[in-house]
FILUMRO-858043 format. One record per residue (C-alpha): x negated, y, z negated; residue in three letters; residue number from 1. Coordinates in pm, whole numbers. Each point is the difference from the previous one (the first is absolute). Layout:
% residues N
<site <X; Y; Z>; ALA; NUM>
...
% end
This chain:
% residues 477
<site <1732; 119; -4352>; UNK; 1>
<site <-347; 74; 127>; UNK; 2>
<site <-116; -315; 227>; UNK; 3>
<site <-390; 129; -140>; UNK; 4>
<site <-152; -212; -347>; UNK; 5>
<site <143; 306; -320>; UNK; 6>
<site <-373; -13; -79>; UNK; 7>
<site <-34; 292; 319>; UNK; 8>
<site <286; 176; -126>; UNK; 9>
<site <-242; 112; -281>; UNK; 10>
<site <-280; 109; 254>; UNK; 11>
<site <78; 364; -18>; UNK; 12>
<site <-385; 36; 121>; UNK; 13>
<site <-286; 206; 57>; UNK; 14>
<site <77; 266; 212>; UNK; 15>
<site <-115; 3; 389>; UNK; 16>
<site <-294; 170; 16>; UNK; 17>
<site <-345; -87; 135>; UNK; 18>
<site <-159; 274; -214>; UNK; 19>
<site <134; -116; -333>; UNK; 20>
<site <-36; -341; 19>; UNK; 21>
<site <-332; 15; 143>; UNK; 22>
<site <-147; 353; -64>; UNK; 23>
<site <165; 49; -377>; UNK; 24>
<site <98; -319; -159>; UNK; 25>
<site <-248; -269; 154>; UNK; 26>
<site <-320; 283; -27>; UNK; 27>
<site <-114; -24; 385>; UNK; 28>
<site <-98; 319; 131>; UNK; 29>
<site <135; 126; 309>; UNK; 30>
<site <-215; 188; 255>; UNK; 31>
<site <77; 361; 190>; UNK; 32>
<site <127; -161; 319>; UNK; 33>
<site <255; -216; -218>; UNK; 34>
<site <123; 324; -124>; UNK; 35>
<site <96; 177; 303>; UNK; 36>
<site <332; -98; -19>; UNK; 37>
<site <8; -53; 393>; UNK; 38>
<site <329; -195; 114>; UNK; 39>
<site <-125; -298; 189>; UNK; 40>
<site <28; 21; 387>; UNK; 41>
<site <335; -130; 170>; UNK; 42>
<site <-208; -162; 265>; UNK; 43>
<site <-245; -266; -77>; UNK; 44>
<site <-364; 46; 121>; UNK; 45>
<site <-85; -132; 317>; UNK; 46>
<site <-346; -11; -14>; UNK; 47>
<site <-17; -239; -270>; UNK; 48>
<site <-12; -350; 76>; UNK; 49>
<site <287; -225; -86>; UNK; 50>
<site <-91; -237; -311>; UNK; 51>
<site <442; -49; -94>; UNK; 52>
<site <203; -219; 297>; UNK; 53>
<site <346; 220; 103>; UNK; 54>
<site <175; -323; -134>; UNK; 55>
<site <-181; 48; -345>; UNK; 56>
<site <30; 350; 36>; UNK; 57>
<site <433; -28; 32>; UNK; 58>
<site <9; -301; -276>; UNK; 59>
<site <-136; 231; -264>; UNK; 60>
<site <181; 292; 136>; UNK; 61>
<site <318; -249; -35>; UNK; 62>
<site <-55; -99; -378>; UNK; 63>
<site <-66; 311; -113>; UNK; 64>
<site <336; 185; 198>; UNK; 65>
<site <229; -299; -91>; UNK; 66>
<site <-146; 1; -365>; UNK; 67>
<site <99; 400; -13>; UNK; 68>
<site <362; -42; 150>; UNK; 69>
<site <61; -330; -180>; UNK; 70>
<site <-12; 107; -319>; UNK; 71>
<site <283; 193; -42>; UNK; 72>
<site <-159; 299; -227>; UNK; 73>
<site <72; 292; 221>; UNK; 74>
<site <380; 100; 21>; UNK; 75>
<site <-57; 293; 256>; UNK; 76>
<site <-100; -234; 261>; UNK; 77>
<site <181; -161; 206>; UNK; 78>
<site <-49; -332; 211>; UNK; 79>
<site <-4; 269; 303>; UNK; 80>
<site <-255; 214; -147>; UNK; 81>
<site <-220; -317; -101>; UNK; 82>
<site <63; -101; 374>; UNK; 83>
<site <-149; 327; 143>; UNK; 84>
<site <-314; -40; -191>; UNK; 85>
<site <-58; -332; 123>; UNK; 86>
<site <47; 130; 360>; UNK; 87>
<site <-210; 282; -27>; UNK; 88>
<site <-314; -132; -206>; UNK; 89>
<site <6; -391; 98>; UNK; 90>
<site <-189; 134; 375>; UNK; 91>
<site <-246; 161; -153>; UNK; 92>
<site <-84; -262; -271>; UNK; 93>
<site <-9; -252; 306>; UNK; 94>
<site <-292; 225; 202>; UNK; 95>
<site <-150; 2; -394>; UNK; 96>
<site <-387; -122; 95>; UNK; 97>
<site <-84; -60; -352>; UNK; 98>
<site <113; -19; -364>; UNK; 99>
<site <-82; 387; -51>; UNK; 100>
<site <211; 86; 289>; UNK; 101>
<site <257; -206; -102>; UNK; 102>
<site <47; 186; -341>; UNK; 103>
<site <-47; 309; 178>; UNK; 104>
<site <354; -118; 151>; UNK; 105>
<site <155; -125; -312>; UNK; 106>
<site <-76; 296; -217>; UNK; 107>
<site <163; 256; 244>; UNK; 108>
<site <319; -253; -2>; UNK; 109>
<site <-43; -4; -386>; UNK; 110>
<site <-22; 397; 9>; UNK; 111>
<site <304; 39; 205>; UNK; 112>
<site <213; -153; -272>; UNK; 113>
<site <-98; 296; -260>; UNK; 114>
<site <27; -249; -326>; UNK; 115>
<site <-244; -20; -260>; UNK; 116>
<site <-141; -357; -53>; UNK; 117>
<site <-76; -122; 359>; UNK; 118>
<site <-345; -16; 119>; UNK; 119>
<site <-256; -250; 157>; UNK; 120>
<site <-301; -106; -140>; UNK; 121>
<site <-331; -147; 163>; UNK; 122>
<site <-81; -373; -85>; UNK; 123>
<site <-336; 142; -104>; UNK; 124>
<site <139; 222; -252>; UNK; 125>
<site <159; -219; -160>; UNK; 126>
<site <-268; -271; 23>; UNK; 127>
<site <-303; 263; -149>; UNK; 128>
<site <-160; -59; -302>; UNK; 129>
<site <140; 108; -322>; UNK; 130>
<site <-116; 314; -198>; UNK; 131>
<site <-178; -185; -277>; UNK; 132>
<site <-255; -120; 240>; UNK; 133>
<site <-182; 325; 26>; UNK; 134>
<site <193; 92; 337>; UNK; 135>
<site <140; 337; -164>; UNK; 136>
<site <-72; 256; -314>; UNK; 137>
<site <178; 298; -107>; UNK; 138>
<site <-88; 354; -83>; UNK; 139>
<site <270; 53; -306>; UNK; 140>
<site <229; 231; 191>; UNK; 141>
<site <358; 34; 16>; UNK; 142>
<site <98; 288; 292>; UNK; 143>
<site <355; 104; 143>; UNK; 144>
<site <-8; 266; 287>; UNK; 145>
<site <223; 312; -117>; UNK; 146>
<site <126; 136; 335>; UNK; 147>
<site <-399; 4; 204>; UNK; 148>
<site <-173; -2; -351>; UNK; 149>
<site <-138; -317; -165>; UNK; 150>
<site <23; 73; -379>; UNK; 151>
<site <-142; -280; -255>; UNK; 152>
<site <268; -142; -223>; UNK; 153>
<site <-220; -261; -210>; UNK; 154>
<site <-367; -86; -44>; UNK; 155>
<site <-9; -297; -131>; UNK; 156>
<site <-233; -32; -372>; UNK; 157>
<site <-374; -60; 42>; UNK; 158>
<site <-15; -24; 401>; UNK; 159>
<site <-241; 147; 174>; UNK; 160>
<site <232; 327; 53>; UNK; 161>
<site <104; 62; -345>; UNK; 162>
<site <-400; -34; -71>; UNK; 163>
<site <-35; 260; 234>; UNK; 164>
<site <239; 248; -154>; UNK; 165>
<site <330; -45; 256>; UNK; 166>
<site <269; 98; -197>; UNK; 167>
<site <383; -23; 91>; UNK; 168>
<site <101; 254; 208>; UNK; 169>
<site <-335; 108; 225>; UNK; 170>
<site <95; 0; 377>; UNK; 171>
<site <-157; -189; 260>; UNK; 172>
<site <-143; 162; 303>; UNK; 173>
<site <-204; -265; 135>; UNK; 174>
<site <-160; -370; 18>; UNK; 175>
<site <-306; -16; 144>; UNK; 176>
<site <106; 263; 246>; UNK; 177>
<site <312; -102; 74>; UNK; 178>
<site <234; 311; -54>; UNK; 179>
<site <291; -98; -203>; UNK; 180>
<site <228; 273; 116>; UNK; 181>
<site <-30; -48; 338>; UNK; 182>
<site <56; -370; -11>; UNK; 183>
<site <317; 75; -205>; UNK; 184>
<site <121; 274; 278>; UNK; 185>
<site <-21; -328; 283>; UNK; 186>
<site <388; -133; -183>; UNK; 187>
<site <158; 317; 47>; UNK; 188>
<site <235; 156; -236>; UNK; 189>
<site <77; -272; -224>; UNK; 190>
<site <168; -63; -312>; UNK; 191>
<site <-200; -174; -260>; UNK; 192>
<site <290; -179; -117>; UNK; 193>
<site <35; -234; 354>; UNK; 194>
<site <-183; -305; 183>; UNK; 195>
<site <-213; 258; 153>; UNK; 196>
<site <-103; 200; -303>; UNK; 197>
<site <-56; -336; -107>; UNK; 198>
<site <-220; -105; 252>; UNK; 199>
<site <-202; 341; 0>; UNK; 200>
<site <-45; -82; -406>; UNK; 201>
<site <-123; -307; 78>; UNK; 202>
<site <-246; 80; 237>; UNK; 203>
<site <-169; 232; -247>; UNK; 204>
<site <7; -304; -240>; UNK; 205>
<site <-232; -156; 230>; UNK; 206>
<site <-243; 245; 56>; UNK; 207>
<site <-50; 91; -349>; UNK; 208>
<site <-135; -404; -45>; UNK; 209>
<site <-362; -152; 42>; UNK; 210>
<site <-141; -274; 12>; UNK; 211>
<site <-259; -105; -318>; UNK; 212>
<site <-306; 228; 29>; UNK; 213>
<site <74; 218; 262>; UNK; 214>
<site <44; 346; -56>; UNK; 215>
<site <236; 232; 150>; UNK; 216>
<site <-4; 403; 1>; UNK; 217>
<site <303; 153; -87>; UNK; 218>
<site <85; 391; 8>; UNK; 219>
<site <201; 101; -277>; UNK; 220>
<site <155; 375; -154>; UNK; 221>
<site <-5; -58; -391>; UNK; 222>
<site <295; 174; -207>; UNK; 223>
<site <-199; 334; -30>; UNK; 224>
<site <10; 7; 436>; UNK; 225>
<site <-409; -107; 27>; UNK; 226>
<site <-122; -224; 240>; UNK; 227>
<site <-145; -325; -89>; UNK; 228>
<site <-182; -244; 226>; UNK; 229>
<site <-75; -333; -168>; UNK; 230>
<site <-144; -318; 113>; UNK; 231>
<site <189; -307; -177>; UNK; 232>
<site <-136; -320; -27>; UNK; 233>
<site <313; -318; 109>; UNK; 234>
<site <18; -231; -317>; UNK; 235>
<site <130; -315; -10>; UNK; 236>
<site <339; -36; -31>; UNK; 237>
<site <57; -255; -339>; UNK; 238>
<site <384; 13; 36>; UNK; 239>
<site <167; -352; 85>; UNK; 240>
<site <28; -77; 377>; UNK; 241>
<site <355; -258; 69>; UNK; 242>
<site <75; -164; 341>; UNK; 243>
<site <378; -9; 51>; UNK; 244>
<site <122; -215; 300>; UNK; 245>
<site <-92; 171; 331>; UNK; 246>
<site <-69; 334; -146>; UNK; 247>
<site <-382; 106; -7>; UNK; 248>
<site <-212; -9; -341>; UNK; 249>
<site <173; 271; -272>; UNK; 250>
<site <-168; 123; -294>; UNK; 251>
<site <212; 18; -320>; UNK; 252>
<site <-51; 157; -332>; UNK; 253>
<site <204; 62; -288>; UNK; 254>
<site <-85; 273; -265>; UNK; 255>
<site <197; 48; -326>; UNK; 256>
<site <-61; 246; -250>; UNK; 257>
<site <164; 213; -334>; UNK; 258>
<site <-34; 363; -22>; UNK; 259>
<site <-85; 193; -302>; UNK; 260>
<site <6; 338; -137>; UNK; 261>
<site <-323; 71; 148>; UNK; 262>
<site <10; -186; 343>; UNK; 263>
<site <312; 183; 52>; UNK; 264>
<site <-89; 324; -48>; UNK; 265>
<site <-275; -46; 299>; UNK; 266>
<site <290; -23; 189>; UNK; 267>
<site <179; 360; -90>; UNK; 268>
<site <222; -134; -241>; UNK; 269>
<site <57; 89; -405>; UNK; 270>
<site <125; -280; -209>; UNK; 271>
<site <104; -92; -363>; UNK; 272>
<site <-332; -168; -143>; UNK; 273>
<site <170; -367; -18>; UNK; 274>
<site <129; 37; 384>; UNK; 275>
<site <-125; -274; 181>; UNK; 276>
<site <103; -102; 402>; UNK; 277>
<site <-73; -378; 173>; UNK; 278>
<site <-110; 75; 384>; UNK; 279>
<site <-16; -240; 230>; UNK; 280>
<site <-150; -3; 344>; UNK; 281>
<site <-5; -310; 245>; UNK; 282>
<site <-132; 26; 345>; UNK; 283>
<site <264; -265; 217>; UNK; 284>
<site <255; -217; -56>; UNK; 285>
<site <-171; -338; -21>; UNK; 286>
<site <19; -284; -246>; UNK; 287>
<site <-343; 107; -191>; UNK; 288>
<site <144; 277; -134>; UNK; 289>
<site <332; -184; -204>; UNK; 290>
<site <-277; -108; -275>; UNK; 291>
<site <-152; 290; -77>; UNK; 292>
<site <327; 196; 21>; UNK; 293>
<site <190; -205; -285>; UNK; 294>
<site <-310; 39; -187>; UNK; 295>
<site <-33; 332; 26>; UNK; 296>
<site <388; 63; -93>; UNK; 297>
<site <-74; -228; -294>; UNK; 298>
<site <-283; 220; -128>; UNK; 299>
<site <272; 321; 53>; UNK; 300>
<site <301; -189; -214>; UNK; 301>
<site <-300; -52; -281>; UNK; 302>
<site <-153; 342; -25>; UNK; 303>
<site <357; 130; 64>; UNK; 304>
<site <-47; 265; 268>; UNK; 305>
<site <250; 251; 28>; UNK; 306>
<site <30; -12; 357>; UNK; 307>
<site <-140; -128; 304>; UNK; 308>
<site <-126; 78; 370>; UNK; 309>
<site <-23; -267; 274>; UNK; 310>
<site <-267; 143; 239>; UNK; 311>
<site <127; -108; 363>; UNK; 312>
<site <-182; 288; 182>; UNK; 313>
<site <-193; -112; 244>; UNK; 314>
<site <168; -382; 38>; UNK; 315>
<site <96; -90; 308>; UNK; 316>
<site <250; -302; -88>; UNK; 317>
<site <-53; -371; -17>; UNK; 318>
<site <191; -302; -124>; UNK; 319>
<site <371; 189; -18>; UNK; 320>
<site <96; -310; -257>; UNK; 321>
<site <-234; 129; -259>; UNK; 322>
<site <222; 312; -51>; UNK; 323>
<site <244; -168; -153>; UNK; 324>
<site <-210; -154; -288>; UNK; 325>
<site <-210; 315; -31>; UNK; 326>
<site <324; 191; -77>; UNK; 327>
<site <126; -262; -250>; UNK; 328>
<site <-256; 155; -230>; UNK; 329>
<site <208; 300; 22>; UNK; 330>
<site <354; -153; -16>; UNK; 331>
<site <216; -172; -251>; UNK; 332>
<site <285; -126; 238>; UNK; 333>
<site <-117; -84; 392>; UNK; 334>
<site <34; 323; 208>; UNK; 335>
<site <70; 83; 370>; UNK; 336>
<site <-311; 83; 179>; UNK; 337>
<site <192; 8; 334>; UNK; 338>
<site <70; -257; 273>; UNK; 339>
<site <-192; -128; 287>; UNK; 340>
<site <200; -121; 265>; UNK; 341>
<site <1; -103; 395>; UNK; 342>
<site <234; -142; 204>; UNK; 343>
<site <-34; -353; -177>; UNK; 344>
<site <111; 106; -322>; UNK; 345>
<site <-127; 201; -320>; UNK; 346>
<site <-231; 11; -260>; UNK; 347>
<site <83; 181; -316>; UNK; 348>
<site <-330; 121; -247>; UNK; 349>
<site <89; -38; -351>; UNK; 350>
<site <-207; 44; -268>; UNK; 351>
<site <-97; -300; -250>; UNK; 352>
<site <-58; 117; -385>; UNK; 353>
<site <-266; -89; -129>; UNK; 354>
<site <27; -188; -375>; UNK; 355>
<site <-324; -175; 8>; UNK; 356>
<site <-332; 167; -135>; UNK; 357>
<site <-329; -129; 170>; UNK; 358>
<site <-32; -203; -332>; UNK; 359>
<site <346; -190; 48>; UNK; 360>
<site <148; 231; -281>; UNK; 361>
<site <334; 158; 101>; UNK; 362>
<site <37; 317; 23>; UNK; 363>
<site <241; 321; 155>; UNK; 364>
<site <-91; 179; 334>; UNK; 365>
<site <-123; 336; -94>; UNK; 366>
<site <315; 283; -59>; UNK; 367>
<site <-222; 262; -18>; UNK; 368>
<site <-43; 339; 291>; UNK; 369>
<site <-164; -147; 284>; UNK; 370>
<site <-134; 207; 314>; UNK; 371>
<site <-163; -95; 338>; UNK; 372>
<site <-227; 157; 186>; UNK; 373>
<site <4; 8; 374>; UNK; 374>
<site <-100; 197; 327>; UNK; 375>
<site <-29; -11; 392>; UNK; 376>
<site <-196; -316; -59>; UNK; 377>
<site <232; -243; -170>; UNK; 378>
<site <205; -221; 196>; UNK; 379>
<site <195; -315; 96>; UNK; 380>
<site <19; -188; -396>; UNK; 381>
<site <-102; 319; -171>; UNK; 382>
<site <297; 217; 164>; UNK; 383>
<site <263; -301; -96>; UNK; 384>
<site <-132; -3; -339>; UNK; 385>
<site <12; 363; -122>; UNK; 386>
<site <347; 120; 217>; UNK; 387>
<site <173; -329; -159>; UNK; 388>
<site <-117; 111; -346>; UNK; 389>
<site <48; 319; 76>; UNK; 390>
<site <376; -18; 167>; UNK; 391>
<site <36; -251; -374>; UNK; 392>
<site <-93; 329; -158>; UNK; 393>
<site <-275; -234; -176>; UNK; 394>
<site <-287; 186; 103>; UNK; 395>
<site <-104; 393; 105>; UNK; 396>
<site <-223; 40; 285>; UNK; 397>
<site <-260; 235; 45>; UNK; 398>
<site <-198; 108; 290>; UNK; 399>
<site <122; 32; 329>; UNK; 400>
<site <216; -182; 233>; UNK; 401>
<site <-83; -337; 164>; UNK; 402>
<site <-35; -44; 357>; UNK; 403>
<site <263; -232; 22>; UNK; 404>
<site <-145; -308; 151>; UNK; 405>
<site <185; -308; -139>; UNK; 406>
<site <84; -237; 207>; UNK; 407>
<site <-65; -386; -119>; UNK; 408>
<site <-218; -189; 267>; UNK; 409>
<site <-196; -271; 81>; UNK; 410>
<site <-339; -68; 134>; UNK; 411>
<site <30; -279; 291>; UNK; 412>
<site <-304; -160; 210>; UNK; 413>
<site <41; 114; 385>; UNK; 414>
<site <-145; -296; 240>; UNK; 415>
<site <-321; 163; 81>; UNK; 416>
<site <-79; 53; -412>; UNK; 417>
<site <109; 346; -113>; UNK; 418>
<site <238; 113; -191>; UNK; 419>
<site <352; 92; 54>; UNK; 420>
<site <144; 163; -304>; UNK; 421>
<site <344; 105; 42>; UNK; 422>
<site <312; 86; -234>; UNK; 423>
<site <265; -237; -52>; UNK; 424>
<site <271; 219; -142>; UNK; 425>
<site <71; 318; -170>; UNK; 426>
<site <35; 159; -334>; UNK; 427>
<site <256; 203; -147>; UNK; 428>
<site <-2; 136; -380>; UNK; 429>
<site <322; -88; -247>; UNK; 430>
<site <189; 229; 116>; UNK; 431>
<site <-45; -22; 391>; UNK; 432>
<site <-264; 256; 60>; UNK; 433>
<site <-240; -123; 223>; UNK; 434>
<site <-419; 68; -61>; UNK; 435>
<site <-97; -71; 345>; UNK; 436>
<site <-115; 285; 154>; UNK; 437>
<site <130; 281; -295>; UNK; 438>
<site <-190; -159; -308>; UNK; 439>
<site <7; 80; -396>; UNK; 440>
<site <57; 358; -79>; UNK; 441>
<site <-141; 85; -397>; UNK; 442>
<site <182; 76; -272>; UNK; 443>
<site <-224; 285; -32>; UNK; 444>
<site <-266; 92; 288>; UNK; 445>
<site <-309; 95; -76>; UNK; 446>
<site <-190; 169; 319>; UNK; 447>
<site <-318; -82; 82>; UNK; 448>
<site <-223; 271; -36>; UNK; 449>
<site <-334; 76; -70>; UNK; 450>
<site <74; 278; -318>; UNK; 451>
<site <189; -304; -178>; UNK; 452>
<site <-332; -137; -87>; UNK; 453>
<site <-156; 297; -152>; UNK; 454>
<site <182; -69; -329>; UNK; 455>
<site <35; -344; 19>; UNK; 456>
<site <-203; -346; 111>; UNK; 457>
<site <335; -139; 161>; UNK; 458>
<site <334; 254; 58>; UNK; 459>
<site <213; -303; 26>; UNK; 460>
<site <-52; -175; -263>; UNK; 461>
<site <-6; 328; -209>; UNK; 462>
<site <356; 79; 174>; UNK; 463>
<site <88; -349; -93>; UNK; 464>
<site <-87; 1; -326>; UNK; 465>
<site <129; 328; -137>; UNK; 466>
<site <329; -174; 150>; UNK; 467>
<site <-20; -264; -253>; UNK; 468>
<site <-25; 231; -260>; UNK; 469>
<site <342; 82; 55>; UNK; 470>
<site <298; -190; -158>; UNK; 471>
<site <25; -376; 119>; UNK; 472>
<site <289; 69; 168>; UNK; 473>
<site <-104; 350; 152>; UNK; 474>
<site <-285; -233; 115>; UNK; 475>
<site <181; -233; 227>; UNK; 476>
<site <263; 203; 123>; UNK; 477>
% end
């Protein structure tokens, strides 16, 4: 069996990216130069004076390669192959003059390995404050790029943009001058549905935040093709910030709602008058939002919904463990999610019903249609949770496909203070399909385009819920 505590077997978390963790989820806002995407020199800079000792220098590079290779999570790599990246990078972490250098070194190791869920993370990241101290603000925007183009997927109710009239669906041309297009032309030709779509998404995440009471001009073409420049003000962001282990600060929100007749039909979609649909929408997969979810399905089973849609576009993982409970709201017997596994042992991801209302009443899990929403941007937990349900034919998903970034991992403390966060083993769904790297493909795709939203405030939620309309069973086939 694993020699690691089962507590990390359930850290399926937070995918590796500087951009989301700092740019998307934490609020910070990330300047042009940390956008340029430039891959860090191979030589450290010699006109810099040395503040890290070579021995210092090799001790963290030692940790942080033995740490990788020890743990067993990669099967494509053998002790040989481990070897030659310890013979090749362990010089040039040695002539490493300081810290910066030395990540310099350990990212181009990490990138060499071509896994999602490896990265390393400044001490001062991690250390900065949190969110809720007036370090970061957002502008209410929700943005994937479509090929070069940025299109607006949500503005989020009463923020500054949907005050100014951004609707779902305008492009983006610009951010205070920064050309969107051009900046998405520096990855190439990409697929959205990879780490590197996923990067480029994330990126735009960050530029479309503020900080409280600074205003940023953004370049827009509204549904009718006119150009709109308009200056929006940051607001505070009120959504709860958590601290989880070594990770940096993470805001976390969980929104719940039912859908009417009329609500509905904002979205595209004709309904019988006593129609109703339970959406829910959490942001990560941390231990803030297991309240609020069991309350929320509570509120469903009472106004009896006829169907529901989980809302996992957009979250990037978090505690893997949580899957299991969330899905017992969905489940009456426990249910294969899949398998993680190294070369330790195995970890298999059942689902646990859940009989007890908020109240301590007992109750059923819900048997009624249920659908999930994902995209490009939903990851790690999010991907194990909708293709186990989905392979249990329990759920439909809508959207389009995951980038397939689900390896469990750690965050460990290097000697010099940063962050090592690395996967400890891999994931493969009931029956044997692995995620990593090929992700969730929908039940029913739904392309991303900017006609969609002429008829509707959200195409994949309309898509999702003229599914449910459907016969149960047609509904989770």
């Amino acid at each position: 069996m694993n020699i690691r505590p089962t507590l990390t077997w359930l850290l399926a978390v937070l995918v590796p990216t500087f951009m989301s963790l700092f740019g998307c989820s934490s609020g910070q806002e990330a300047s042009q130069a940390e956008l340029e995407t430039k891959p860090p020199s191979n030589a450290p800079a010699k006109q810099e004076a040395r503040t890290l000792s070579e021995a210092d220098a090799l001790e963290n590079f030692d940790v942080a390669w033995r740490s990788m290779s020890d743990a067993g999570a990669l099967s494509d790599m053998t002790d040989e192959d481990w070897e030659e990246l310890r013979v090749e990078y362990e010089p040039q972490a040695g002539a490493a003059r300081n810290n910066k250098e030395l990540r310099a070194v350990l990212d181009l190791m990490i990138k060499r390995l071509g896994k999602s869920h490896y990265s390393i993370i400044a001490q001062d990241a991690v250390e900065m404050p949190s969110p809720s101290s007036g370090g970061a603000g957002t502008l209410g925007l929700e943005a994937r790029f479509v090929e070069d183009q940025a299109i607006i997927t949500q503005v989020k109710p009463g923020s500054a943009a949907d005050e100014a009239g951004v609707r779902p669906g305008w492009l983006v041309e610009s951010v205070d001058g920064f050309d969107l297009e051009s900046f998405s032309k520096r990855f190439g030709d990409i697929e959205s549905a990879s780490m590197s779509g996923y990067h480029r998404n994330s990126a735009l995440a960050a530029m479309l935040t503020s900080s409280p009471g600074k205003n940023s001009t953004i370049a827009f073409i509204d549904l009718e093709g006119t150009q709109q420049e308009l200056s929006l003000e940051g607001r505070t962001d009120t959504t709860q910030v958590i601290k989880f282990g070594n990770l940096p600060p993470m805001s976390v929100s969980t929104n719940s709602s039912i859908l009417d007749q009329k609500q509905l039909a904002e979205y595209g979609v004709e309904v019988a008058p006593d129609y109703t649909v339970g959406l829910l929408q959490f942001s990560v997969w941390m231990l803030p939002i297991v309240q609020p979810i069991k309350e929320a399905i509570d509120t469903f089973r009472s106004a009896e919904v006829d169907a529901v849609i989980i809302d996992l576009r957009g979250n990037p993982g978090g505690v893997g463990g949580l899957a299991m409970g969330v899905g017992g709201h969905f489940t009456q017997e426990p249910t294969s999610l899949g398998t993680m596994f190294n070369e330790f042992g195995e970890l298999n991801f059942n689902t646990n019903p859940q009989r007890i209302s908020p109240s301590g009443e007992l109750v059923e899990p819900l048997d009624i249609p249920l659908v999930i929403l994902v995209d490009d941007m939903s990851a790690s937990t999010s991907e194990i949770f909708a293709g186990g349900l989905q392979h249990a034919k329990r759920a439909s998903i809508v959207g389009r496909r995951t980038p397939g970034m689900a390896l469990p991992a750690v965050a460990e403390s290097l000697p010099n203070g940063d962050i090592l966060y690395h996967a400890i083993a891999d994931f493969q769904l009931p029956d044997g399909r692995s995620v990593e790297g090929v992700g969730i493909s929908p039940d029913h795709e739904v392309p991303l385009e900017q006609e969609s939203f002429a008829g509707s405030r959200d195409p994949d939620i309309q898509t999702a819920v003229e599914w449910t309309t459907r016969s149960p069973a047609a509904a989770t086939e």
